[in-house]
ZAFIMAR-229369 format. One record per residue: residue number from 1; chain; x, y, z of N, C-alpha, C, O in turn. Coordinates in pm, whole numbers. Layout:
N
(site NUM "A" (X Y Z) (X Y Z) (X Y Z) (X Y Z)),
...
***
This chain:
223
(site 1 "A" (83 -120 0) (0 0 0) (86 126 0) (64 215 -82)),
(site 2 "A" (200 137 102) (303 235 107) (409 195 101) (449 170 215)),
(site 3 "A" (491 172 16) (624 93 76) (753 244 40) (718 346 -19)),
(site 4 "A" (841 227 73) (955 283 139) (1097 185 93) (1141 94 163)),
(site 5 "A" (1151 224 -27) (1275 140 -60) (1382 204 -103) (1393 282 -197)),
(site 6 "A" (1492 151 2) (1623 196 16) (1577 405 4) (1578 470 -101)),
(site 7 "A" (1545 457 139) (1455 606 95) (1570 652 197) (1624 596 293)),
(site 8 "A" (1587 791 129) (1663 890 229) (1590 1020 209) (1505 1030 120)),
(site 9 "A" (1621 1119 288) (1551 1250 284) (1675 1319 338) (1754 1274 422)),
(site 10 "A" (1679 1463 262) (1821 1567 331) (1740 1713 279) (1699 1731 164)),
(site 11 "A" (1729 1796 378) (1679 1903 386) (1833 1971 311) (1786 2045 224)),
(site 12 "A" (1924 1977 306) (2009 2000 277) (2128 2007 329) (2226 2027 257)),
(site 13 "A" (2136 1994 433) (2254 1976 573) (2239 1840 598) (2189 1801 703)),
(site 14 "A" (2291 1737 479) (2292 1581 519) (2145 1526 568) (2045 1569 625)),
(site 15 "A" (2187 1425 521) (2024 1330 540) (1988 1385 666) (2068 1451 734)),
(site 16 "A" (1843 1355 710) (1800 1354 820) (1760 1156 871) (1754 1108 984)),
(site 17 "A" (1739 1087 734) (1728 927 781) (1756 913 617) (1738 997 529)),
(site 18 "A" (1822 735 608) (1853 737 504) (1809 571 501) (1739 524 590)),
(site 19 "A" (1844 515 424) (1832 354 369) (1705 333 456) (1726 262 555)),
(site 20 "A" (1573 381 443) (1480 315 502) (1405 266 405) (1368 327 305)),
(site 21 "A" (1379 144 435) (1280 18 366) (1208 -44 464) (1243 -111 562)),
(site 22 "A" (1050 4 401) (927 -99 508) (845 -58 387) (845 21 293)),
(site 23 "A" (756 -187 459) (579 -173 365) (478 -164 469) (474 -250 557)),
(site 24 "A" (392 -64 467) (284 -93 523) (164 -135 477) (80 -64 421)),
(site 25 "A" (157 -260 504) (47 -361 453) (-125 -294 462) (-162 -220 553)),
(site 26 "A" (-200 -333 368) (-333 -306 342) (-400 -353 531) (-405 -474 552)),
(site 27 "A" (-440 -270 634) (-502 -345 737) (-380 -325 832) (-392 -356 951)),
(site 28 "A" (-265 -278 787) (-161 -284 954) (-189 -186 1048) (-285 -110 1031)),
(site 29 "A" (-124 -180 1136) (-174 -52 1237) (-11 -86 1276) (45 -194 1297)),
(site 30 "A" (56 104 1275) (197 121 1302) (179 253 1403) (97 343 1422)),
(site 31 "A" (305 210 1455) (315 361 1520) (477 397 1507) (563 315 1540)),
(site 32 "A" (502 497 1468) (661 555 1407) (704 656 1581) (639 754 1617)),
(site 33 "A" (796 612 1643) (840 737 1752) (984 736 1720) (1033 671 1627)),
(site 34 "A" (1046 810 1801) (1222 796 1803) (1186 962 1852) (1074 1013 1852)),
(site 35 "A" (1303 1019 1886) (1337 1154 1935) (1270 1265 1837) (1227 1248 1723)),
(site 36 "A" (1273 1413 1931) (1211 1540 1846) (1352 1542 1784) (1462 1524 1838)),
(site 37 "A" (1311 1575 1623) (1389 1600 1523) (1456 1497 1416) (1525 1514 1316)),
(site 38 "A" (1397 1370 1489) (1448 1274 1395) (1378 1230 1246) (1411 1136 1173)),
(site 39 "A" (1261 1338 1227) (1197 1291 1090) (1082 1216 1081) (1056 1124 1004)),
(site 40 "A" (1010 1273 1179) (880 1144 1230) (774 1220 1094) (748 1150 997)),
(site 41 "A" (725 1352 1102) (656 1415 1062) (721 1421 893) (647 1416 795)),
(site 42 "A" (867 1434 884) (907 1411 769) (858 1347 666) (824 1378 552)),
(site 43 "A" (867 1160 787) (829 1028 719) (704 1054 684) (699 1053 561)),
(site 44 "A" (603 1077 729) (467 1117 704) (433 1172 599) (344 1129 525)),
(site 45 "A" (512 1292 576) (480 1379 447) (530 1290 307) (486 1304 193)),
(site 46 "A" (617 1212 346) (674 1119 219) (573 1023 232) (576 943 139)),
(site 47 "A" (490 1003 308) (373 885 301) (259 912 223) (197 810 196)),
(site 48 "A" (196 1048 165) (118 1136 120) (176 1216 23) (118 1311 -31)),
(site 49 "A" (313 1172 -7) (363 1304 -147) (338 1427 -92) (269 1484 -177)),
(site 50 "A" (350 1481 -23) (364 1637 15) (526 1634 8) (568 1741 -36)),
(site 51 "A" (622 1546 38) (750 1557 -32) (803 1425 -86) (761 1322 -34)),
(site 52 "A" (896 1416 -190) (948 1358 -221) (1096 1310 -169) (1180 1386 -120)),
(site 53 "A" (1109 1183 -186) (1256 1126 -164) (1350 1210 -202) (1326 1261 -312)),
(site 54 "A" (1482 1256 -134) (1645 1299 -183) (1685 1148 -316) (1716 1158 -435)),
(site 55 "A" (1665 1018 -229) (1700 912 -272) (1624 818 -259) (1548 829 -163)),
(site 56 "A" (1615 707 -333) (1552 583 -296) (1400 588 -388) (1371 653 -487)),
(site 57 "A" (1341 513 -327) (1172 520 -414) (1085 518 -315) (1107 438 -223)),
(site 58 "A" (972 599 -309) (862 599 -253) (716 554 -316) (656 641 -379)),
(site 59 "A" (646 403 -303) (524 409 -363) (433 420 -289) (455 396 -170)),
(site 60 "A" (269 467 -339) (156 502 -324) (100 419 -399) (105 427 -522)),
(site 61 "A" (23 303 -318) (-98 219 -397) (2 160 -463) (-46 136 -573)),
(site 62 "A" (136 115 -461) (205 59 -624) (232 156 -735) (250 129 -854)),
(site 63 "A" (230 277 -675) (279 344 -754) (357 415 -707) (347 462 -593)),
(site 64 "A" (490 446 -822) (599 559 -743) (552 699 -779) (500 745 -881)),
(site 65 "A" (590 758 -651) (506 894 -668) (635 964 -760) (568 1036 -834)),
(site 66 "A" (746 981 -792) (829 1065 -898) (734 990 -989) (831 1065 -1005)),
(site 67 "A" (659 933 -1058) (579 912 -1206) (487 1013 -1224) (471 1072 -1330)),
(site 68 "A" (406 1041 -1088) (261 1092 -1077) (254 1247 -1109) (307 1326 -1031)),
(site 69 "A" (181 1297 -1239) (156 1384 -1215) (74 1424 -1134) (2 1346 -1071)),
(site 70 "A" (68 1569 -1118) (-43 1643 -982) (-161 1586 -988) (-202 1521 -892)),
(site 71 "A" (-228 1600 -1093) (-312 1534 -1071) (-350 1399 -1051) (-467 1371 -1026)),
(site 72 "A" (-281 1334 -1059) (-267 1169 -1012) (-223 1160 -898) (-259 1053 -851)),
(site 73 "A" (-152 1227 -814) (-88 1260 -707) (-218 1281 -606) (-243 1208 -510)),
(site 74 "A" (-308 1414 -655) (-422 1466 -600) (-523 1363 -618) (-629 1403 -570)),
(site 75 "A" (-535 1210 -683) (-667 1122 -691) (-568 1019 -569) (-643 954 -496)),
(site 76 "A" (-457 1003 -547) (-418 932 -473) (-473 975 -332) (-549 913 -258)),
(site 77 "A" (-415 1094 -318) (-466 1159 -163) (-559 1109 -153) (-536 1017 -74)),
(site 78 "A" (-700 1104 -193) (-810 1101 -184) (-803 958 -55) (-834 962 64)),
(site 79 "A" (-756 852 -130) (-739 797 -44) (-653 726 73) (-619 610 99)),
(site 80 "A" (-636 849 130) (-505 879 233) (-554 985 333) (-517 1102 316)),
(site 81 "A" (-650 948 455) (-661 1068 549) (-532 1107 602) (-435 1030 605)),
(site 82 "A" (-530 1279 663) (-452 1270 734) (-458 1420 845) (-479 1539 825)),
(site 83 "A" (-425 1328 979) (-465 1427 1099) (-320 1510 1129) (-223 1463 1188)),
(site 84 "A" (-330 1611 1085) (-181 1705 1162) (-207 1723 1276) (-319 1724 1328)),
(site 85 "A" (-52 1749 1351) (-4 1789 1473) (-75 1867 1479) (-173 1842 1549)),
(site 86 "A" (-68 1990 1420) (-209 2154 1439) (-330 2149 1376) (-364 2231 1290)),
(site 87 "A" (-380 2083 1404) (-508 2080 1294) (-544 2203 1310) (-550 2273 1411)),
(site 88 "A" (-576 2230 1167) (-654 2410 1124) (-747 2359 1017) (-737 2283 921)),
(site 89 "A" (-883 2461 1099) (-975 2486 1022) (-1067 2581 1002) (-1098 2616 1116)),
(site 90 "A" (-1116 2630 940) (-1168 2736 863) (-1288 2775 998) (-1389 2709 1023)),
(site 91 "A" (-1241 2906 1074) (-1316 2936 1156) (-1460 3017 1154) (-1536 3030 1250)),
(site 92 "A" (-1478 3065 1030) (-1602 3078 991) (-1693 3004 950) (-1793 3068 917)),
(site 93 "A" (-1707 2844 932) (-1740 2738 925) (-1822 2636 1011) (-1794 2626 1131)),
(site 94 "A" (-1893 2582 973) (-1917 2514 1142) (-1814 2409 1145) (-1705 2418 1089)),
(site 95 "A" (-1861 2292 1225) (-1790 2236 1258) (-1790 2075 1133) (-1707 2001 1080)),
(site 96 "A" (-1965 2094 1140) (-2037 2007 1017) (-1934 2021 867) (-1869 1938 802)),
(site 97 "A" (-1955 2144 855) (-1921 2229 724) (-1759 2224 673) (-1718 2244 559)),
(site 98 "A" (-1659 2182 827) (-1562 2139 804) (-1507 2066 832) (-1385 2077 846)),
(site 99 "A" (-1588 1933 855) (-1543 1818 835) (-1602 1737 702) (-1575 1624 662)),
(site 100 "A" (-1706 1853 641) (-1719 1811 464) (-1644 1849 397) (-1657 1802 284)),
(site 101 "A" (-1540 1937 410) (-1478 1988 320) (-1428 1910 216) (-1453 1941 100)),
(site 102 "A" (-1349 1799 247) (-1232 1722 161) (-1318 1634 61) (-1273 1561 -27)),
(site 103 "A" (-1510 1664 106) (-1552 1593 5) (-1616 1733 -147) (-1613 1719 -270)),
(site 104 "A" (-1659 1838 -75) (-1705 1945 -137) (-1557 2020 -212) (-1591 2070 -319)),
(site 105 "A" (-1423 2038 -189) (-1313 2060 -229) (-1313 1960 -355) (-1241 1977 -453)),
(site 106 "A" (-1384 1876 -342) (-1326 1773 -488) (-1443 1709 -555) (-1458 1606 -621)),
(site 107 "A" (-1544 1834 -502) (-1657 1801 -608) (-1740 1693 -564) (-1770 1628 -664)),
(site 108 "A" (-1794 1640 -456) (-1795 1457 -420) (-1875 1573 -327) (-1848 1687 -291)),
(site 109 "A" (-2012 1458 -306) (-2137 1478 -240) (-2117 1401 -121) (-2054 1296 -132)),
(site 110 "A" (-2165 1438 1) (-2181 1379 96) (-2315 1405 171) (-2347 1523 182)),
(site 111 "A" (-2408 1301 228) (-2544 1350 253) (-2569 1354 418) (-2532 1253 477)),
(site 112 "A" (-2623 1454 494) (-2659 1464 583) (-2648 1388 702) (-2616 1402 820)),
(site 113 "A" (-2696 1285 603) (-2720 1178 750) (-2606 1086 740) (-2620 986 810)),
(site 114 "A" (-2489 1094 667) (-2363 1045 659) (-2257 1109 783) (-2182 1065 869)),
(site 115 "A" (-2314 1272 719) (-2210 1408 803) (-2264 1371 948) (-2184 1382 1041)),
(site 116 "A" (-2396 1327 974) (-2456 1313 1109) (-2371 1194 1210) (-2338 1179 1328)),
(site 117 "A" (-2359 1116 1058) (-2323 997 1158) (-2182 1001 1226) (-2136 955 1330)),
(site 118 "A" (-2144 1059 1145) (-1941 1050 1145) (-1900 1109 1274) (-1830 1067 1366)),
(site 119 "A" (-1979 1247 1247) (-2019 1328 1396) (-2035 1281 1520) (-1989 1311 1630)),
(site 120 "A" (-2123 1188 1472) (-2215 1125 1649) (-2098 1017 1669) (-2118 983 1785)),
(site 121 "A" (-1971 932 1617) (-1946 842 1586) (-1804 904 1683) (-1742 842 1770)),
(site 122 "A" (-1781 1047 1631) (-1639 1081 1694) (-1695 1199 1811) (-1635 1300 1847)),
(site 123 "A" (-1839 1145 1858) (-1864 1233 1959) (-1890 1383 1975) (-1872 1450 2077)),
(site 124 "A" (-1938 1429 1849) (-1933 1542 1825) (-2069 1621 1747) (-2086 1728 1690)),
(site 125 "A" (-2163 1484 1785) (-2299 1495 1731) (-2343 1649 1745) (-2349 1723 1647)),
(site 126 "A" (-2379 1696 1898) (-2429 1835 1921) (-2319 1910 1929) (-2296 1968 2035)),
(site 127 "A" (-2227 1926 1813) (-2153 2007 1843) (-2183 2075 1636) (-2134 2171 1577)),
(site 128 "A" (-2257 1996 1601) (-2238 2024 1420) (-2280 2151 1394) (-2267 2166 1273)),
(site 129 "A" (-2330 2265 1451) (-2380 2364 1388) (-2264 2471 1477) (-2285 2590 1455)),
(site 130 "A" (-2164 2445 1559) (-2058 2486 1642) (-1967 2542 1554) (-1949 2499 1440)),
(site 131 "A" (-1897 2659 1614) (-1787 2731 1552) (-1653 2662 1590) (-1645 2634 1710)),
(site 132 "A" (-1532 2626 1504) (-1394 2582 1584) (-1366 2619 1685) (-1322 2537 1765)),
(site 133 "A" (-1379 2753 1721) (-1310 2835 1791) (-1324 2788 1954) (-1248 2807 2048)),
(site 134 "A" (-1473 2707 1944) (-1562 2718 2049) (-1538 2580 2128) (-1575 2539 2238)),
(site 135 "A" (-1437 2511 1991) (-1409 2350 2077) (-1262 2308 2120) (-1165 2317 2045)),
(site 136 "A" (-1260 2262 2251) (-1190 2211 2328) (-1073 2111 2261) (-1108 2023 2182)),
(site 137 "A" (-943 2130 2295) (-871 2040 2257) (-887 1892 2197) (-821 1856 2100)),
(site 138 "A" (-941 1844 2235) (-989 1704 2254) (-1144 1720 2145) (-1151 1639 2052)),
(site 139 "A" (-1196 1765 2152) (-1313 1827 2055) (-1200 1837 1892) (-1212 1753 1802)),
(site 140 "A" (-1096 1958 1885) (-1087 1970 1809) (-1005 1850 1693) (-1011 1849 1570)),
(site 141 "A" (-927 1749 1791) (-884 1640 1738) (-953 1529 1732) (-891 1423 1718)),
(site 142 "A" (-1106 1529 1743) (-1174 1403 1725) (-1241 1463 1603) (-1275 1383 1516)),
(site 143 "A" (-1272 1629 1577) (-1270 1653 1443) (-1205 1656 1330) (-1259 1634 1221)),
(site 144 "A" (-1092 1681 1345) (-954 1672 1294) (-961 1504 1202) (-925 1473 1088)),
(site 145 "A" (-1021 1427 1309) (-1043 1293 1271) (-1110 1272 1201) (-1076 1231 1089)),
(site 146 "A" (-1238 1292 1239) (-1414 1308 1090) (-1326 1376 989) (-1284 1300 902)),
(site 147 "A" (-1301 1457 983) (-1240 1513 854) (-1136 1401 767) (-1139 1394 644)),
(site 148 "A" (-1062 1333 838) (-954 1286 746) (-1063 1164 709) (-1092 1178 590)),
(site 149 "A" (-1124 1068 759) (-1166 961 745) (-1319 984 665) (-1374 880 630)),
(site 150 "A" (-1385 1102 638) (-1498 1144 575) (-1461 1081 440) (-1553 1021 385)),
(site 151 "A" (-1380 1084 397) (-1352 1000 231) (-1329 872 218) (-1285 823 114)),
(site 152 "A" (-1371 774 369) (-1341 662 384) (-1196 654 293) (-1204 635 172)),
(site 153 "A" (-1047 672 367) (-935 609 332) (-898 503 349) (-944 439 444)),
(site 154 "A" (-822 458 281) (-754 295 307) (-658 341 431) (-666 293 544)),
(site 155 "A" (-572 435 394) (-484 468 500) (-472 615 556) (-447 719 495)),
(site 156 "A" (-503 590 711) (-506 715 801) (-366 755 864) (-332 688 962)),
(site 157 "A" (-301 830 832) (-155 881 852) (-203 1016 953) (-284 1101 917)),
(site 158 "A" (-115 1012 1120) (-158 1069 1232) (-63 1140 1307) (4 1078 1389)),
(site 159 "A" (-43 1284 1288) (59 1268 1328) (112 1344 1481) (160 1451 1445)),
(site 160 "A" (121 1336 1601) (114 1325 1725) (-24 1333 1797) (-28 1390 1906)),
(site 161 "A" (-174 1263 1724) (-271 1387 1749) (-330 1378 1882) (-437 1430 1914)),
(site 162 "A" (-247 1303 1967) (-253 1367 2147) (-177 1433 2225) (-179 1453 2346)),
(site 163 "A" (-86 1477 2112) (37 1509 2192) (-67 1664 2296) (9 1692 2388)),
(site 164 "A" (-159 1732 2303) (-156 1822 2378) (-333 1758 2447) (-418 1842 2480)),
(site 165 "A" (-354 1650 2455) (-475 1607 2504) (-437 1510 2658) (-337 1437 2658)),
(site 166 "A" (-514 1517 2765) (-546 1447 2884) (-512 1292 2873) (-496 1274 2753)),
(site 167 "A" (-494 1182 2933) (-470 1045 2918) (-619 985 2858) (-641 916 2758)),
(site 168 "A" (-705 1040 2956) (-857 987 2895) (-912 1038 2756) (-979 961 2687)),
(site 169 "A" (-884 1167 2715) (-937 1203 2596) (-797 1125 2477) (-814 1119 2356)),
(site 170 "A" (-664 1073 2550) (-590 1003 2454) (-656 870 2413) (-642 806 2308)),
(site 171 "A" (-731 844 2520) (-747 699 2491) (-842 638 2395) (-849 536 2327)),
(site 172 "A" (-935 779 2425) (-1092 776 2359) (-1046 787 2197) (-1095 730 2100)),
(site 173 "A" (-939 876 2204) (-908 874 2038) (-872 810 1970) (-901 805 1850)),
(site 174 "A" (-756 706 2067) (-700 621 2001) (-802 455 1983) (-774 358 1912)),
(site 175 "A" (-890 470 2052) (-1025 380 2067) (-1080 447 1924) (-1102 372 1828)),
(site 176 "A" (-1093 529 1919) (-1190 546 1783) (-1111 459 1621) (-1173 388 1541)),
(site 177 "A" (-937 505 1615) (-815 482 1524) (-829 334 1547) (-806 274 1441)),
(site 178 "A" (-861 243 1657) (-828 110 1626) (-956 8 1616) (-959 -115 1618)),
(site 179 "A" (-1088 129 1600) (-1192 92 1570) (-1209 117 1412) (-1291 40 1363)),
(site 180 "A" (-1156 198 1328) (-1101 222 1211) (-1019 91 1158) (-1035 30 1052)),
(site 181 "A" (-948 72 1237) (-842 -22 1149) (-930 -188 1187) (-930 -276 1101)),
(site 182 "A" (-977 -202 1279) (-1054 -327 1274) (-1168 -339 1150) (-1233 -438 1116)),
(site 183 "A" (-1169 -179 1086) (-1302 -213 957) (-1193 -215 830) (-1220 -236 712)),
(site 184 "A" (-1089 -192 875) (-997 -235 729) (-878 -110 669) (-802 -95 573)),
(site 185 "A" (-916 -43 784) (-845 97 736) (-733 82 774) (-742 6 870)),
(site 186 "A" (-551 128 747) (-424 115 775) (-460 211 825) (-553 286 794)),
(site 187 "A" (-349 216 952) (-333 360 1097) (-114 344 1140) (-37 270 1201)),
(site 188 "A" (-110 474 1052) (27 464 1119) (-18 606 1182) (-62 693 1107)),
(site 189 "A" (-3 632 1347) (95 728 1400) (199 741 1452) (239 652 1528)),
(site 190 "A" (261 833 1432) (377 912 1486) (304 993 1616) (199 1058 1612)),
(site 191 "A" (397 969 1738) (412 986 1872) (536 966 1938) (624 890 1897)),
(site 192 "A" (546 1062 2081) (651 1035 2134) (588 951 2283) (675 904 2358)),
(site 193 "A" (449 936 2321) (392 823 2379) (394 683 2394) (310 603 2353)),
(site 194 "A" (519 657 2469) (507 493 2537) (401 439 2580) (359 333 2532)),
(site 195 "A" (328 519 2700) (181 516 2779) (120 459 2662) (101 337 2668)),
(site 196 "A" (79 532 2532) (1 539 2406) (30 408 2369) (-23 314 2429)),
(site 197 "A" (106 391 2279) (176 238 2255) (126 123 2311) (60 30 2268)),
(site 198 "A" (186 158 2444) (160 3 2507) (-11 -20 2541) (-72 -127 2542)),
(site 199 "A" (-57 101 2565) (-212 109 2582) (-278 0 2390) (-362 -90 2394)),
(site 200 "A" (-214 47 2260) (-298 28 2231) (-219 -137 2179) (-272 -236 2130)),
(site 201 "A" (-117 -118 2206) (-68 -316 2195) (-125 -381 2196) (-153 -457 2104)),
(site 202 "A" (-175 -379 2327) (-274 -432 2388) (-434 -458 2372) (-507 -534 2436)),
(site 203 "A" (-455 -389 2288) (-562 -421 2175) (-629 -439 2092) (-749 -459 2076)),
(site 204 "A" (-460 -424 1981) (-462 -447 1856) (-302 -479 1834) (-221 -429 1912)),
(site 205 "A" (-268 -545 1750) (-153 -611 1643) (-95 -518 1572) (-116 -493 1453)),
(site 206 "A" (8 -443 1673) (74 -290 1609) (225 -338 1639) (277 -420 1714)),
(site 207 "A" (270 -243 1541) (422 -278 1482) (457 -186 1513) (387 -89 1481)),
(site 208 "A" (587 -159 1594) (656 -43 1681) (766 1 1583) (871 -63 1579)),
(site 209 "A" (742 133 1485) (874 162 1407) (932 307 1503) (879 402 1561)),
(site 210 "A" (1086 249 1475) (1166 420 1538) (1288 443 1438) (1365 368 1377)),
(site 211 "A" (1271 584 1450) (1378 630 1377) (1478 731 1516) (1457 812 1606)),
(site 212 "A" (1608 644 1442) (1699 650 1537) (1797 661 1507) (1818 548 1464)),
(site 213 "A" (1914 732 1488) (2028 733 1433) (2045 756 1239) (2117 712 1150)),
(site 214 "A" (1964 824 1250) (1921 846 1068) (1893 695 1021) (1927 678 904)),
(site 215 "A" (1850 604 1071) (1763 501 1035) (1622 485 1117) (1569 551 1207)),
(site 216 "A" (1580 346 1032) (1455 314 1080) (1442 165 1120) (1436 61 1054)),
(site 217 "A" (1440 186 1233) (1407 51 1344) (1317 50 1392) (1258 148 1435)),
(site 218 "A" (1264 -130 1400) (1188 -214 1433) (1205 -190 1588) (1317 -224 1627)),
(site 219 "A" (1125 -141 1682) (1161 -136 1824) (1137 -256 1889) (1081 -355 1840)),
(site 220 "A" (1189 -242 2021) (1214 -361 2102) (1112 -414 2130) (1021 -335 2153)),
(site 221 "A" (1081 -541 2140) (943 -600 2210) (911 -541 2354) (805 -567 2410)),
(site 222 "A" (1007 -461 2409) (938 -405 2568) (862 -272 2540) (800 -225 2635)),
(site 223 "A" (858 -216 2440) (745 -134 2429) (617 -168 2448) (528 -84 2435)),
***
């Protein structure tokens, strides 16, 4: 679905990680940590073509993204949610109104009682006629969520999205991500959460990647 062969990335002051090779399988659930600055958020953006490899090959669906034009690039996204560290959204909007976006941005209908459900689903039922401004941390990353997954993706790419939420509103989220991947959806996040990890080990069949030393390692079974 994503694979990663022989890949390096260099902002220009030497790689930041180099010779990394993995696949993430149709249905896996990953989580990427290692230290601030080692390229977690990097890896991510090379997971979605927002950048390209220095070196190596990056595919999408079986395809290498250096082939894709933009617009082939832009039908790939489609199916590829993805939750940023800051989620931003259009504060004149409701809350309904922007978690349709990624279907109304590309022309693609979505009906009411779809937008209703997704809502009630990430807890955010009476909140649909609500301004951003007006929701709570934890509010704004379970929207953050309806939004990426409103296009039903194969793969949901995440990237710290508890890093500024409570243990209980972490858990609830990450309960929603491995209720996703039990219907078939791939879930890699990036986190610097052990707590997180081992919480969701424990209730799903997740593969511990770290980047560490400008590579990418398989972490220890004591996570």
């Amino acid at each position: 679905m994503i694979a990663f062969d022989d890949v390096a990335h260099d902002y220009g002051g030497g790689p930041l990680f180099r010779e990394v090779s993995v696949r993430l399988e149709p249905g896996s659930f990953h989580f990427l940590t290692g230290p601030s600055g080692a390229g977690k958020s990097t890896f991510l953006k090379l997971c979605y073509g927002e950048l390209l490899p220095s070196s190596g090959r990056v595919s999408l669906m079986d395809r290498d993204v250096r082939t894709l034009s933009r617009d082939g690039l832009a039908e790939l996204r489609q199916r590829i949610g993805v939750v940023h560290q800051d989620c931003q959204f259009l504060d004149h909007l409701s809350v309904e109104q922007n978690v349709g976006l990624p279907m109304t941005a590309t022309g693609r209908s979505v009906s009411e009682n779809d937008l209703s459900d997704l809502l009630g689903w990430v807890g955010l039922g009476s909140h649909a006629e609500a301004l951003p401004p007006t929701l709570s941390g934890g509010e704004r990353q379970r929207a953050a969520l309806a939004r990426a997954v409103i296009a039903a993706p194969n793969v949901l790419l995440a990237d710290e999205p508890t890093g500024n939420l409570d243990w209980d509103m972490s858990q609830r989220l990450l309960m929603l991500m491995i209720e996703l991947n039990r219907m078939g959806t791939s879930i890699l996040i990036a986190t610097h959460d052990l707590q997180l990890i081992r919480f969701a080990k424990a209730q799903v069949n997740a593969r511990v990647l770290r980047i560490a030393g400008r590579r990418l390692q398989v972490a220890g079974a004591g996570l």
